[in-house]
Backbone as ProteinMPNN parsed JSONL, in Angstrom:
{"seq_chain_A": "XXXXXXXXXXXXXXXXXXXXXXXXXXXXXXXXXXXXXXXXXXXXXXXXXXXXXXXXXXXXXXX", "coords_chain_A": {"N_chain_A": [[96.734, 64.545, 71.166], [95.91, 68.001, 71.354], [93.881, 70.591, 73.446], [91.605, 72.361, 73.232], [90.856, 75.762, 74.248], [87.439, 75.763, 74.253], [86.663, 73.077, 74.322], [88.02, 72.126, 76.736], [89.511, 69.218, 78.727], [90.079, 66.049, 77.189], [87.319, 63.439, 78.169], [88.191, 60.804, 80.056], [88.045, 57.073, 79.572], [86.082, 54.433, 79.961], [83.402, 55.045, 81.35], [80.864, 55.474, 84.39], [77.862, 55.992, 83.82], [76.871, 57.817, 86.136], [79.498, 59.629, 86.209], [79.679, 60.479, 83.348], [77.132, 61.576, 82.978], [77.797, 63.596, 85.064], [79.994, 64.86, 83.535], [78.809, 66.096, 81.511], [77.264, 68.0, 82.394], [78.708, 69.742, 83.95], [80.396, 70.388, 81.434], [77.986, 71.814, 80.395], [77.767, 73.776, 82.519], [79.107, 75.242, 82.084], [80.089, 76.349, 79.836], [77.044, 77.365, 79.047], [75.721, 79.849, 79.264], [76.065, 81.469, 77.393], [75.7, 81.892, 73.406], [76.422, 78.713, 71.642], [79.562, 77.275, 70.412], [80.463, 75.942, 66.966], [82.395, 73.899, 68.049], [81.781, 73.544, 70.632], [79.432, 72.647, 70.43], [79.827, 70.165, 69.292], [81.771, 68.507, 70.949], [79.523, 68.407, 73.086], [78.102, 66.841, 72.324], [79.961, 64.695, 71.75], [80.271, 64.247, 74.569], [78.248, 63.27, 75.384], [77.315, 61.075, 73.393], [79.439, 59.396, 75.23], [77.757, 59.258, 77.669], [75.47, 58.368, 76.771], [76.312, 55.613, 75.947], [77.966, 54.851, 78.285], [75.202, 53.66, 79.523], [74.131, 52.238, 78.084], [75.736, 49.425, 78.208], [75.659, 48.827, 80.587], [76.217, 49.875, 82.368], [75.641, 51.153, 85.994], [74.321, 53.43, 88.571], [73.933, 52.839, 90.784], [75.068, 51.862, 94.106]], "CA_chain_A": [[95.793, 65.528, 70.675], [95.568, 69.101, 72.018], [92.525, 70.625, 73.578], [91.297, 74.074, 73.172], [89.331, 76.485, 75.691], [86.799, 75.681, 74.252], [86.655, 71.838, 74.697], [88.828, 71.379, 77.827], [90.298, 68.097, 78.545], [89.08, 64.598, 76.794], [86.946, 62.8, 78.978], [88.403, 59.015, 79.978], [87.679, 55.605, 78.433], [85.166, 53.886, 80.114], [83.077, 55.809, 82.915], [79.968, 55.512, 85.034], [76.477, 57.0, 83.983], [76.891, 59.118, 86.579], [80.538, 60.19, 85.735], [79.217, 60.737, 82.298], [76.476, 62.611, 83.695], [78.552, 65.034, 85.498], [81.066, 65.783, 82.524], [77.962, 66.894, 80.364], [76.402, 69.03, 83.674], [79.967, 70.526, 84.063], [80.687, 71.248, 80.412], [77.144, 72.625, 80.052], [77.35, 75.131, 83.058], [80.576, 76.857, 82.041], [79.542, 77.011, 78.551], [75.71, 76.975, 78.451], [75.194, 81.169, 79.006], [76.147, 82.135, 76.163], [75.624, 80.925, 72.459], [77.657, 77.795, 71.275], [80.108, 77.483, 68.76], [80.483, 74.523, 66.594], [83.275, 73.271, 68.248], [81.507, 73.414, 71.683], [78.166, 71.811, 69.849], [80.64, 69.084, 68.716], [81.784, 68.565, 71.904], [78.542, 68.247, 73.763], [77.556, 66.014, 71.326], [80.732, 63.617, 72.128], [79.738, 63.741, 75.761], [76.274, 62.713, 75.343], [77.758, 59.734, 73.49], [80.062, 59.074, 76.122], [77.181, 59.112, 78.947], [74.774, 56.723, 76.14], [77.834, 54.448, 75.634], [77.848, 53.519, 79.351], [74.188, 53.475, 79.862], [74.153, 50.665, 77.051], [76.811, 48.786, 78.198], [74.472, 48.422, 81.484], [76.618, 50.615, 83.816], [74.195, 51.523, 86.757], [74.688, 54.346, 89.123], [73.575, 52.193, 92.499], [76.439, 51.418, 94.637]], "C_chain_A": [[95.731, 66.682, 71.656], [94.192, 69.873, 72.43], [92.952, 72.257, 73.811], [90.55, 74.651, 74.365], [87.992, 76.307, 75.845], [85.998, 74.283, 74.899], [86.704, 71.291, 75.917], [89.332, 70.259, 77.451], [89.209, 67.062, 77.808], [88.739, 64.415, 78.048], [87.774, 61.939, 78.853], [87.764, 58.372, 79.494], [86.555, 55.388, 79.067], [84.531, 54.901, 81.443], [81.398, 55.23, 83.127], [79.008, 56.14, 84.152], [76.909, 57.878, 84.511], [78.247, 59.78, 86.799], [80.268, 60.857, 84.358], [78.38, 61.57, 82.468], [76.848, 64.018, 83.806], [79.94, 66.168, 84.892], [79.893, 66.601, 81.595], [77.258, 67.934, 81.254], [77.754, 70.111, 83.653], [80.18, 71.64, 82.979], [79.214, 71.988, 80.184], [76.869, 74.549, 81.316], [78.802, 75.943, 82.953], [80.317, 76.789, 80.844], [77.923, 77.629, 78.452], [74.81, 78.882, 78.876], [75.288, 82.116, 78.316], [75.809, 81.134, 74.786], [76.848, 79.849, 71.594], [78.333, 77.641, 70.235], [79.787, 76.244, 68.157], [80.961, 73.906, 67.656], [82.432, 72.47, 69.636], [80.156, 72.416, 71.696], [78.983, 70.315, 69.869], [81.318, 68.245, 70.205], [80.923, 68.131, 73.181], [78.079, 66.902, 73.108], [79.076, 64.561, 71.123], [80.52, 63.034, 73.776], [78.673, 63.163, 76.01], [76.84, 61.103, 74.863], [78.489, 58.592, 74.498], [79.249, 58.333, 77.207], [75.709, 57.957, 77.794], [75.195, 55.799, 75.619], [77.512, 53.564, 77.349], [76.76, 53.171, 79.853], [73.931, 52.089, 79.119], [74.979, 49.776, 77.567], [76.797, 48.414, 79.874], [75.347, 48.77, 82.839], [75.192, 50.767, 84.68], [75.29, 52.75, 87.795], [74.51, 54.166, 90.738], [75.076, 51.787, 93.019], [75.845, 50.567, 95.337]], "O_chain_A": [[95.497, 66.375, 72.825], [93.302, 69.722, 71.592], [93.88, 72.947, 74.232], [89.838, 74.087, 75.194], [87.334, 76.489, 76.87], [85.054, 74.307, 75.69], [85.976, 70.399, 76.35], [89.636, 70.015, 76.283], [87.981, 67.147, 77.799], [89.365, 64.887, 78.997], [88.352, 61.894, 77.767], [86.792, 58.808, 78.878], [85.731, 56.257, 78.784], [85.241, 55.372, 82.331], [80.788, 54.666, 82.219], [79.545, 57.096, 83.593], [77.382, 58.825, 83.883], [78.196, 60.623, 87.694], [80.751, 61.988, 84.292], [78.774, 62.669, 82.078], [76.56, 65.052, 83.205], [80.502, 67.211, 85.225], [80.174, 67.664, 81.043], [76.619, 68.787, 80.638], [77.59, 71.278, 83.298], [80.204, 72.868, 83.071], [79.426, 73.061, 79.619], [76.314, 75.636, 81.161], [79.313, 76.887, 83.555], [80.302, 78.005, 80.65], [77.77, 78.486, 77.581], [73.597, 79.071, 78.777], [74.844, 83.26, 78.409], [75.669, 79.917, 74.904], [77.895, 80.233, 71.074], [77.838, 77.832, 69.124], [78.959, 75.49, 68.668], [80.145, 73.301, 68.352], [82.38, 71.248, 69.776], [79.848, 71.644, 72.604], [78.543, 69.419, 70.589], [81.09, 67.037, 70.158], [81.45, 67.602, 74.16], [77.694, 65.977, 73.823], [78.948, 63.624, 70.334], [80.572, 61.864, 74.157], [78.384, 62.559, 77.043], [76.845, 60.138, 75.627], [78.255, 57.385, 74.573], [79.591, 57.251, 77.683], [75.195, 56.937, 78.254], [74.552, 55.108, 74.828], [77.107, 52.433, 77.617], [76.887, 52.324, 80.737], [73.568, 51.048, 79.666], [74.652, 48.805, 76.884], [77.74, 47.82, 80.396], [75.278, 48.237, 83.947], [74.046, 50.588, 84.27], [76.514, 52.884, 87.768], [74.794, 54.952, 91.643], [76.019, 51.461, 92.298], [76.486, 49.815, 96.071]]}, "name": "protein", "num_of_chains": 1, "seq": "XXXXXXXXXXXXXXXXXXXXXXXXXXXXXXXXXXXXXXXXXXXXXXXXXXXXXXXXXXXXXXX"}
């Protein structure tokens, strides 16, 4: 699958909370000063799953 400018890269399979975390902090401060497209809505809205995927699945962020 190819990724657009808008998107960037897929995240990886399984990650941390706070890997998950810091892909939705990332993608929100290089998109989040201007208004969003779909794509970028769509997008945000796969990362969010991503970061309440491993919160369920009883990742923790303590080392």
């Amino acid at each position: 699958m190819s990724t657009t400018p808008e998107q960037g890269p897929p995240a990886p399979g399984p990650q941390t909370p706070a890997q998950a975390n810091e892909a939705l902090r990332a993608f929100v401060r290089a998109h989040g000063d201007r208004p969003w497209s779909r794509a970028e809505l769509a997008e945000l809205d796969r990362l969010r799953s991503l970061w309440r995927a491993a919160e369920r699945h009883g990742m923790t962020t303590a080392a």
